[in-house]
N, C-alpha and C positions, 0 to 999 in steps of 0.2 A: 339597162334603163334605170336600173334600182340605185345605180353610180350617179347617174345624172341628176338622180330626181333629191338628190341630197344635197344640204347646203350647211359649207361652214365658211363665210367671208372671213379673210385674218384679219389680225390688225382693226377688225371694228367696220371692216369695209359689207355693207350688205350688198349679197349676191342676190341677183334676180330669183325670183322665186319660183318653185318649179310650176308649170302646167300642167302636169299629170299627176297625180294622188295614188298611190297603189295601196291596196286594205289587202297585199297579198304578205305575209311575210316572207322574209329573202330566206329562212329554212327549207318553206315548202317549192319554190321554185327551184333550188339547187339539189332538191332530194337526188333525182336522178343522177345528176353529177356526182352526188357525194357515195354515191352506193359507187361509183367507178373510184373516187380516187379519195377513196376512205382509210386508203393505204398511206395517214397524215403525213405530211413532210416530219423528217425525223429532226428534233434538236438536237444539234451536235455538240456536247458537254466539252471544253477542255479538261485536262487532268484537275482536281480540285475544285471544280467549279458545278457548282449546285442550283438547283431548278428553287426558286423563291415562292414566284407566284405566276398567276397564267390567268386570261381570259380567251372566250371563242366567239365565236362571229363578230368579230372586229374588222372593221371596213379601214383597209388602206386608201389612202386617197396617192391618187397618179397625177400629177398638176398635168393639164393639156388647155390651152387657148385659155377660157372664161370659164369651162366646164369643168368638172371634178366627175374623175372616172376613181371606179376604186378596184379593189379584190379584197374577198374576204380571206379572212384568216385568224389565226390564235398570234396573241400578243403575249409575250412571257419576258418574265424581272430573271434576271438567276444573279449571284455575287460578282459576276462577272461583266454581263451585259444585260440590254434591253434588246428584245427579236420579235420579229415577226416572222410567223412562218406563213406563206399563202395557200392556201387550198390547189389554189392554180399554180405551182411550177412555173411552167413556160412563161409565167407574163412575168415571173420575178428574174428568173434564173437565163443569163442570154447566153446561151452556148460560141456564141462570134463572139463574147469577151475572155482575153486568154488572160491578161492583166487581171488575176484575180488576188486578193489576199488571202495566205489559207489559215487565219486567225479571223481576221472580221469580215465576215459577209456585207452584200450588199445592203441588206435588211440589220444590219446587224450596230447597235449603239454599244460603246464602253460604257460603263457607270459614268468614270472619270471626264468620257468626252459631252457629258450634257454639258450645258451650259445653261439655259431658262427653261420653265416648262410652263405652258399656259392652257388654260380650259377656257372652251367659249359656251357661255352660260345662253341661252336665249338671244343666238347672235353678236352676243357680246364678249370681249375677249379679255380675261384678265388674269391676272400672274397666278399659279397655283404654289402654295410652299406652307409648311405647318399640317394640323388637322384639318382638316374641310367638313363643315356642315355638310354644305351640298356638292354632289359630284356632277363633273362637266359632261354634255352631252358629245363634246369633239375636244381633244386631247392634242396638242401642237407642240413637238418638242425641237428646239432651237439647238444644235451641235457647237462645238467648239470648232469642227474642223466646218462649219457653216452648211453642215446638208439642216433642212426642216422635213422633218416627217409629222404629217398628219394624221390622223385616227379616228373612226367614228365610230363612237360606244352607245350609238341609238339602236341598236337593236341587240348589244348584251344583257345580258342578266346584270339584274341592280346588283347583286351580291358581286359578281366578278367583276363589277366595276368597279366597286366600292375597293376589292382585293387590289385590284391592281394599278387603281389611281393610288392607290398612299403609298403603297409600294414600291412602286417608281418616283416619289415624292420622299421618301425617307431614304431609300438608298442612294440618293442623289444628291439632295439637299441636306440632310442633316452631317455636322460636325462626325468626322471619324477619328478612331488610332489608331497611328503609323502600323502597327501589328495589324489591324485586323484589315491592311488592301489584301487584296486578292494576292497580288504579288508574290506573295508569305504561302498562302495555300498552294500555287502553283509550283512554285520550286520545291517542296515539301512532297505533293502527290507527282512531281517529274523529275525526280533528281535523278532518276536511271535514262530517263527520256532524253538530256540535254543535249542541244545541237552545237557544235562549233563546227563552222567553215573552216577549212585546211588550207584556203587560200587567203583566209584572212590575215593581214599585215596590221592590223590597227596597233599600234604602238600605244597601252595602255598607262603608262607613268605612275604606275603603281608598285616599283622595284626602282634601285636606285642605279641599276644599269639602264633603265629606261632614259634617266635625267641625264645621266653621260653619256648614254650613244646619241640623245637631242645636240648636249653642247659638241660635241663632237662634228655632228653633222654639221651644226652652224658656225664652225671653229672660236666656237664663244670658249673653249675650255682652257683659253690663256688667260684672262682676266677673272672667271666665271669657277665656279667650284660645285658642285654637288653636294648636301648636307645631310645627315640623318639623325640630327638631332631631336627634330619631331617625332623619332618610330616609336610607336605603343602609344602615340598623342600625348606626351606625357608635358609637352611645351606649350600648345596651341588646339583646340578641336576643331579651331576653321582651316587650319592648313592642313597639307598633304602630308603623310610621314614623311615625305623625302621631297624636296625642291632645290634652287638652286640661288645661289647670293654672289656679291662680291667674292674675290678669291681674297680682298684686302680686310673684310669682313671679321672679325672675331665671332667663334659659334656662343658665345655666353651672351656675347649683344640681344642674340634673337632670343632669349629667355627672360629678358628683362623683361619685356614688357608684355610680355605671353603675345608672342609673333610682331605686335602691333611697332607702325613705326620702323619692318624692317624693306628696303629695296629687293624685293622680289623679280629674278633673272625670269623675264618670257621668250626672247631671242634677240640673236644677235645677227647684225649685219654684213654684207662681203667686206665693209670697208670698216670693219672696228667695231661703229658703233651698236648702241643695246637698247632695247626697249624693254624698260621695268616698269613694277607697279608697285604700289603699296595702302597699304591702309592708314586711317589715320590713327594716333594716340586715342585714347580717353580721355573724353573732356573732364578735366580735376579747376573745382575752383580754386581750392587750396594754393596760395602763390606760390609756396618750395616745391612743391610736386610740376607744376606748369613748367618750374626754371631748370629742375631733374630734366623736364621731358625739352628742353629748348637747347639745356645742353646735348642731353642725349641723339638729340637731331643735327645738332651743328657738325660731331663727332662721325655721323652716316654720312652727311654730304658730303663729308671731305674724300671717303673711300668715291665715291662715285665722281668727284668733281675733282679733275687733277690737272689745271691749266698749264702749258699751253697746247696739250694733247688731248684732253677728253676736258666738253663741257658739257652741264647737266639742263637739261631745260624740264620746268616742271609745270605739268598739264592737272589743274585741279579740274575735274571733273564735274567733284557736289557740287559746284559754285560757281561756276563758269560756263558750263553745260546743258543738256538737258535733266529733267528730275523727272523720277519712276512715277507720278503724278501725272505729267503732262504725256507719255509715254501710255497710260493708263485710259486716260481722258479719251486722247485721241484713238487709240484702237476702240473704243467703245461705243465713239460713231462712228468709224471708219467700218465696221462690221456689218452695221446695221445696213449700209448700203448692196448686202449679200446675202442677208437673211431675210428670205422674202418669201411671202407665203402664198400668191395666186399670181399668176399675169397681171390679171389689172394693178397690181401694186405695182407690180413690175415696172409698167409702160407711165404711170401716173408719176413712179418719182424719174423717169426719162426725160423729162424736161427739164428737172432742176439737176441734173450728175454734176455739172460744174459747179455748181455753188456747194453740195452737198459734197463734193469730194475735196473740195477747198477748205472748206470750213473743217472738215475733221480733222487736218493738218497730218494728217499720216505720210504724205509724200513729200511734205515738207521733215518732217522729222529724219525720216530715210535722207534725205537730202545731208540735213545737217549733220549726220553720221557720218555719210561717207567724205563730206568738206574736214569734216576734224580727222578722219584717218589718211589725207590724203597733206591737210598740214604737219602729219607725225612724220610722214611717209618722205617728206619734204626735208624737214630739221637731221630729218638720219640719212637721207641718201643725199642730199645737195651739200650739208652743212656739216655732216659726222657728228651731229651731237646726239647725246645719248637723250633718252625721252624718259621720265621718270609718273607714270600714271596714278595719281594719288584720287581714293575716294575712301567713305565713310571704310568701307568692308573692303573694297578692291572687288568685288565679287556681282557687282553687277554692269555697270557702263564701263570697266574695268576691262570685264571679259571682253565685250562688243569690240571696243575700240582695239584693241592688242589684237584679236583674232582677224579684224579687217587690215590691218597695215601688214600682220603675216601673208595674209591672204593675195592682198598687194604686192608686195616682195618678195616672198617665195614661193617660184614654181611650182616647188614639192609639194606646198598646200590645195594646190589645184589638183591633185591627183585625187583619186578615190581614199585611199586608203591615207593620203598625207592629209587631205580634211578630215577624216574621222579622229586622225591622231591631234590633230590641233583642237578639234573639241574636247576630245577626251582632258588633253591638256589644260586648256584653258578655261574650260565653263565646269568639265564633270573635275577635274582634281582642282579646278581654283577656286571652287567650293559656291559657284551659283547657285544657288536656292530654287531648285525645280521642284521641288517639295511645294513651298513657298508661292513661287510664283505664278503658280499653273496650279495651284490653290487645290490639289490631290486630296487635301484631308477639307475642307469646305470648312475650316473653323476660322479664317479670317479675310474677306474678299477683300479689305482696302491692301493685301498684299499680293494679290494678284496681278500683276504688271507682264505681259507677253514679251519679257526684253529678248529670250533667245528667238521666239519668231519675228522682232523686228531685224536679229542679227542675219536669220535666211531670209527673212525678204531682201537687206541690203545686198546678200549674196547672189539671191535672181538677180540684181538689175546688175553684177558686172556678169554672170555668166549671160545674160539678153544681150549685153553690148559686144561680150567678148567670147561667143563659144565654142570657137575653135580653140581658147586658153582653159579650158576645163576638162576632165576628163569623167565628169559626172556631168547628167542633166539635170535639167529643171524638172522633169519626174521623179529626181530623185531626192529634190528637195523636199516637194509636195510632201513624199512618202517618210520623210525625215520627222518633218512635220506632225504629220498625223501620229509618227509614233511615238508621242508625246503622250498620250493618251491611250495607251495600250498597257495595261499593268502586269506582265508578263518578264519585260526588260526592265533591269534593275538603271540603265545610264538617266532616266531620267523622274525617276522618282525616291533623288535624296537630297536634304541640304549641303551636304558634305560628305567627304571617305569616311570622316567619322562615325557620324552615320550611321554609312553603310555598313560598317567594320561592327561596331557594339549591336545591329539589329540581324545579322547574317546567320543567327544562331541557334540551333535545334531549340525550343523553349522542352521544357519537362523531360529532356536527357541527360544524359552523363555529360562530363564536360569533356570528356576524351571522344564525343563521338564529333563527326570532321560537320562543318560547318555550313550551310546551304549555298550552293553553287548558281548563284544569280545569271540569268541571260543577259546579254548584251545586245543593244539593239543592234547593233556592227552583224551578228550575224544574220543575213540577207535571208539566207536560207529556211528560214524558220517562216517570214510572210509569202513568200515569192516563189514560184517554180525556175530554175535556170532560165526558161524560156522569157520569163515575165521579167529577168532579171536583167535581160538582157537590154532592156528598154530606162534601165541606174545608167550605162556606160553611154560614153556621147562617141556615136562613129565617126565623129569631124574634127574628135579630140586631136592637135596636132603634138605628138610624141616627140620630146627632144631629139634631134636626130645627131649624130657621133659622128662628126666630118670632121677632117683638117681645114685648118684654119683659110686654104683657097676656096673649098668649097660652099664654108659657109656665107658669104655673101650671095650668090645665085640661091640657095634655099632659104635665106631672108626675101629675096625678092619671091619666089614662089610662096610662101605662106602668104605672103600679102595678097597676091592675087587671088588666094583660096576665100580671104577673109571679102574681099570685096565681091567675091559671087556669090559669098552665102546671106550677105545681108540683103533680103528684100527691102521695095521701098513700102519703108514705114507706115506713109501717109492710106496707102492702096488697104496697104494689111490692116491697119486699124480701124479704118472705117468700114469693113469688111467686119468687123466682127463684132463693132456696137451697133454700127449704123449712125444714128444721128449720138451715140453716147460713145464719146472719146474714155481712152485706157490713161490718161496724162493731162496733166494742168495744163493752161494757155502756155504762150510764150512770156506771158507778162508775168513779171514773180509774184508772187503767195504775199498777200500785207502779212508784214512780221514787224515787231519791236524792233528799235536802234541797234539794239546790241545781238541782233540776229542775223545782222547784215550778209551779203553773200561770200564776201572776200575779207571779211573782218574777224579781229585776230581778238579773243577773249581773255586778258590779261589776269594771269593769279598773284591773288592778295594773301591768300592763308599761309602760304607758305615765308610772302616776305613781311606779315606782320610777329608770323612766329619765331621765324629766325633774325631779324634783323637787316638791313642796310646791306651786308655784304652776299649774301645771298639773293637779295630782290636784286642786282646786279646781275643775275645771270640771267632773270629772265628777258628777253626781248622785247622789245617799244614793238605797242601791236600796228603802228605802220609798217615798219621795217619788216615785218613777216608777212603782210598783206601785198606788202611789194613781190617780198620773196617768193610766196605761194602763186601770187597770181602769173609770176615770169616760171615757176616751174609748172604749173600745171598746162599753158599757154603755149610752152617750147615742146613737153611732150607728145599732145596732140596732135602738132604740125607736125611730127616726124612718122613714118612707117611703123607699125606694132610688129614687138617682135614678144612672140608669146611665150618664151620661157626668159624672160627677162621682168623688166617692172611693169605692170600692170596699173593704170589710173583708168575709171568709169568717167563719162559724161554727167557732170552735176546741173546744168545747166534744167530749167523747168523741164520742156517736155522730153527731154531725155529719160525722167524719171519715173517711169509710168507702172501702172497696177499689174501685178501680177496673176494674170489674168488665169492662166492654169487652178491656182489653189481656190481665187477666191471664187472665182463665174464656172467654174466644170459643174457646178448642181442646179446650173440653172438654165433649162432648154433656148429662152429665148436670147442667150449672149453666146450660140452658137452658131457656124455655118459649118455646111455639111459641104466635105473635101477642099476646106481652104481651110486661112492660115496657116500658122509653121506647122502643120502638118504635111501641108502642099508640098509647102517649100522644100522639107527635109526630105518628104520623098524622092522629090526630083533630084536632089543631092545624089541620094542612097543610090538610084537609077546609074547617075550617072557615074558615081565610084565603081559599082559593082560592072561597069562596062568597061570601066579604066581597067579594075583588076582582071576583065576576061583578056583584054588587048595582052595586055603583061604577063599573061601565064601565057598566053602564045609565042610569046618572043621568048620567055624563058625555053620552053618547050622545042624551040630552034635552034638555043645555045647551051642545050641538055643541061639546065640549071633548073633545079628547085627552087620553087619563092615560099615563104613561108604563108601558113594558113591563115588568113585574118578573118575576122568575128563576123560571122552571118548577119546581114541588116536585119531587123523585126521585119516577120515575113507581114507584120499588120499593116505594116508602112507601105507595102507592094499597090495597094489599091486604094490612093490619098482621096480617089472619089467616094469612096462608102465612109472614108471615117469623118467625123467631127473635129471639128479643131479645136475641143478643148479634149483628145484622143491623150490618153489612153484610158482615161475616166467616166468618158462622156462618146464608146463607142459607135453606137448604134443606133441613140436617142430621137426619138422622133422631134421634128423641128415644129413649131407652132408658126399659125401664119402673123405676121407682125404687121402693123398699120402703120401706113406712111406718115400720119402726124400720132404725136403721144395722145392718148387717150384725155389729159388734161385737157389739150388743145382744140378737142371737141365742141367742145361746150363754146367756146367763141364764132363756133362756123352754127347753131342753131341747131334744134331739134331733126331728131332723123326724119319727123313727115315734112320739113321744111329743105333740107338735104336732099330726099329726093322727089322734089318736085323741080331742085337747079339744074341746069347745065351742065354740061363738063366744061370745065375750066381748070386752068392750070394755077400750081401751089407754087410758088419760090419760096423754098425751105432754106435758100441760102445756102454758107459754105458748111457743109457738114463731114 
């Protein structure tokens, strides 16, 4: 009752106020309670990780309908996270959830993953950051990974509030150094403790057999060469000791200009062609340095552009593209539509989701990503031209766009272990700024830009259209995600190997003693139990299958038919799981600027004002590609998917839709219970696991052995108890929802007016 009778409205919104007053404090009512289970819940400390500060009787709030239920407990800061421990167990802790992490609890925040923290003053709610005069009576912290936890510090001790508001205010918010994350303490107090998986394959490209078994793989290693003229960073700090260039390339080139300016090999295609990157030069006002850097470019183009066998087509990025600004912008309101702090927010912005999902332009961005990797995807497989990816660093839209035309192309990348090598590749050795970008030390938020989780969002929506061609889920995305903000795993908190390499190092030893052995988030093993692990592999993944050349046309037609019974219909599923709030924009396209068009080709100038006339020649008249793109994307669709072959997504509006798993799993009312692709996959799973009982019976008849395949998640067994945003959101109680939004109230009249009418019927229209 003591949960009920407390009010913290978010957002500014006031909550009805209670009707009952209690002058009882909530200590002397739980006395008896707490004499039973005064046995505290224990804080579980990592290796290195230290208790900061603490307060007790802290009221958790449980969002349910309009009311706020809570439990009490202790709230505690340490170097590592923010926790709540609850007095009551059982209401925190669900024993039916197997899907557990065994680093972060349920309760449990990183430093790293806050994002905003607010205190509501006198029902008022405003930003907490700095010193505070006064401290807030409810405390509301905003995640990165989009959970909101609430707190009410009306019945702590002023002292422990005071403790533990700044607290969590200073280790949060204030400016840090790269030395003092946790990170550093962790590998320090666990370097006997370290875990590698033994089945781990991730291909780290941090050895220069790494870079040659890649070109190998891609048979780039005829035109393509391996280099180690970077080792010891003595050329470059933003490159990798070891990558790969033209074989026609001189290695003194790439020291001219400390890396800059050189064609960077990312992979190479079955039919020749290569997809490179590069950065740009230094802008030099000085005219002899410009005509140095004009010749020095003419000199590269020629290795890579050799008519009438290879032509080089160059994709400027900065300038033609999107910018880490508008990337920025839009994730900023695109979030806010998931950070939500009561039901009634909930239901009140339910009426505007179109306009509000529109306006953030985030599905639109996702859009124009995958339309530019699919015009790359275009020039190298229809046309064999090589693709030459130029931006400021190479290290941000760089990565995105190279990693999704891989992704596109080759099947290997759909694998578990062939995506992890392509990040490692591409984003952690091509030197993207997760340091940087995910703003880990809080010293500069205009550089905080989310470009690798717009690159896994772009990756949900071809594993949603295609995931029979995946051998990972969208749970594994989620969980990819999240471990961005885990400071434990060294893959995503550096700007570069450099870096990494110069900060790896015992501080206050000898130099002969061996170096700190950083985690990698690749090993699974460290968050997950096998069991839990089990729910990363996708059971529908279809495995390249090793026939002669008669039999593979019958197992082309059988995938197909696999892929057309696993896709439910769309329209059933989605409104099933907003209700009247759709997952995807109209069919009518997003208003964009001229030069954002759907099938329009974004012509680069930098490259042919720098080099001259005979180079702007190789780029393409952006008709001529808006033709070409739109006949190849157009002819692939119409033809059967064959899933270890090329790969294009549906660009088209509602094709494009929210990813609903990472963003709505923290929120009860954008759930149903035993529908969605939860439904669906079960009945999948049902239906394999009967297929493989039929097949071990026949084997069984013609004394053949079949081999053992991977047990379905036995969580999957009963699609009626779980949620559909499962395996995050397993057991969560549903709240009752109202047929019109709450907004919509207000137009129908007061509740004594309400019910004195009739029953009459709503046409809510197409919803």
């Amino acid at each position: 009752m003591l949960g009920k009778g407390v009010v913290g409205g978010g957002g500014g919104t006031k909550a009805p106020k209670p009707s009952f007053v209690s002058y009882v404090r909530p200590e002397e009512i739980h006395t008896n309670e707490k004499e039973v289970t005064e046995k505290e819940v224990t804080l579980h400390l990592l290796p290195g990780e230290q208790l900061l500060c603490e307060a007790s009787t802290v009221l958790k709030y449980v969002q349910e309908d309009s009311c706020q239920h809570g439990v009490y407990g202790r709230l505690v800061c340490t170097d590592f996270k923010i926790a709540f421990l609850g007095d009551d167990e059982s209401a925190l802790d669900n024993d039916e959830t197997q899907f557990k992490n065994k680093v972060i609890g349920e309760n449990d925040i990183t430093l790293h993953c806050v994002d905003q923290i607010y205190g509501v003053f006198d029902e008022k709610k405003k930003t907490l950051f700095g010193q505070l005069k006064k401290y807030p009576e409810k405390l509301i912290i905003h995640c990165k990974d989009l959970r909101v936890f609430q707190f009410c510090l009306r019945y702590t001790k002023e002292e422990e509030v005071k403790r533990i508001v700044s607290g969590i205010i200073h280790h949060t918010q204030a400016p840090k150094l790269l030395k003092r994350l946790f990170l550093f303490s962790y590998a320090t107090a666990a370097q006997n403790n370290t875990v590698t998986d033994p089945k781990n394959h991730t291909v780290m490209f941090d050895t220069l057999k790494d870079w040659c078994w890649e070109l190998e793989r891609t048979k780039g290693n005829v035109k393509y060469k391996a280099v180690s003229v970077n080792e010891g960073y003595k050329v470059c700090e933003r490159l990798p000791a070891y990558f790969v260039v033209p074989t026609a390339l001189p290695e003194e080139n790439v020291q001219r200009f400390q890396g800059h300016g050189i064609p960077i090999w990312c992979w190479s295609c079955h039919n020749g062609s290569a997809l490179l990157k590069m950065s740009a030069l230094p802008k030099e006002q000085d005219d002899g340095i410009l005509q140095i850097q004009k010749s020095f470019l003419d000199g590269i183009y020629k290795t890579i552009h050799r008519p009438p066998y290879e032509i080089v087509k160059t994709e400027d990025l900065s300038s033609n593209f999107l910018s880490l600004q508008e990337i920025q912008t839009a994730y900023s309101k695109f979030k806010q539509l998931f950070l939500i702090d009561n039901s009634t927010e909930f239901w009140d912005t339910d009426i505007k989701w179109f306009s509000l999902l529109e306006s953030s332009s985030w599905l639109d961005i996702i859009r124009r990503c995958l339309k530019k990797a699919i015009e790359i995807t275009e020039c190298m497989e229809a046309q064999n031209m090589n693709v030459l990816l130029l931006e400021e660093n190479a290290s941000d839209l760089c990565c995105l766009i190279s990693s999704l035309v891989q992704l596109m192309m080759d099947p290997h990348c759909r694998t578990r272990t062939g995506f992890q090598s392509l990040i490692q590749k591409e984003w952690v050795m091509g030197g993207h700024c997760f340091l940087d970008r995910c703003n880990h030390l809080r010293q500069n938020d205009k550089e905080e830009v989310p470009v690798f989780l717009l690159f896994l969002d772009c990756v949900w929506q071809l594993v949603h259209q295609h995931p029979p061609a995946f051998e990972f889920t969208e749970t594994y995305l989620t969980v990819l995600s999240d471990s961005l903000y885990i400071p434990i795993f060294s893959t995503f908190f550096f700007n570069s190997p450099h870096q990494k390499a110069t900060n790896m190092g015992r501080e206050g030893q000898d130099t002969q003693s061996k170096p700190l052995n950083l985690l990698t988030v690749w090993d699974w093993s460290v968050q997950f139990e096998p069991k839990a692990q089990m729910l990363l592999k996708n059971p529908l993944y279809v495995e390249k299958p090793k026939l002669d050349k008669g039999q593979r046309k019958g197992m082309r037609f059988k995938l197909c038919l696999q892929a057309q019974n696993f896709s439910p219909t769309e329209s059933t599923k989605e409104r099933a799981v907003m209700h009247q709030r759709q997952l995807s924009l109209p069919l009518t396209q997003s208003k964009s600027s001229p030069k954002r068009g759907f099938f329009r080709e974004e012509t680069d100038h930098l490259i042919k004002n720098l080099l001259g006339k005979r180079i702007s020649k190789l780029i393409n008249s952006s008709d001529e590609l808006q033709d070409n793109f739109r006949e190849f994307y157009d002819s692939w669709h119409s033809k059967s998917t064959d899933y270890h072959g090329l790969l294009l997504p549906h660009i088209e509006g509602p094709e494009i839709k929210v990813w609903a798993q990472r963003y709505l799993r923290w929120i009860p009312e954008a759930q149903i219970l035993g529908g969605g692709q939860v439904a669906t996959m079960s009945k999948l799973l049902e239906m394999m696991e009967e297929v493989q009982s039929l097949q071990e019976k026949i084997d069984e008849r013609h004394h053949s052995q079949q081999a053992p395949q991977a047990e379905a998640p036995c969580l999957l067994r009963n699609s009626a108890r779980l949620s559909s945003l499962f395996p995050f959101a397993l057991l969560q109680r549903h709240s009752s929802k109202p047929i019109l939004p709450t907004s919509g109230w207000k137009a129908l009249g007061d509740e004594d007016d309400l019910a004195k009418r009739e029953d009459e019927f709503v046409d809510l229209g197409d919803v």
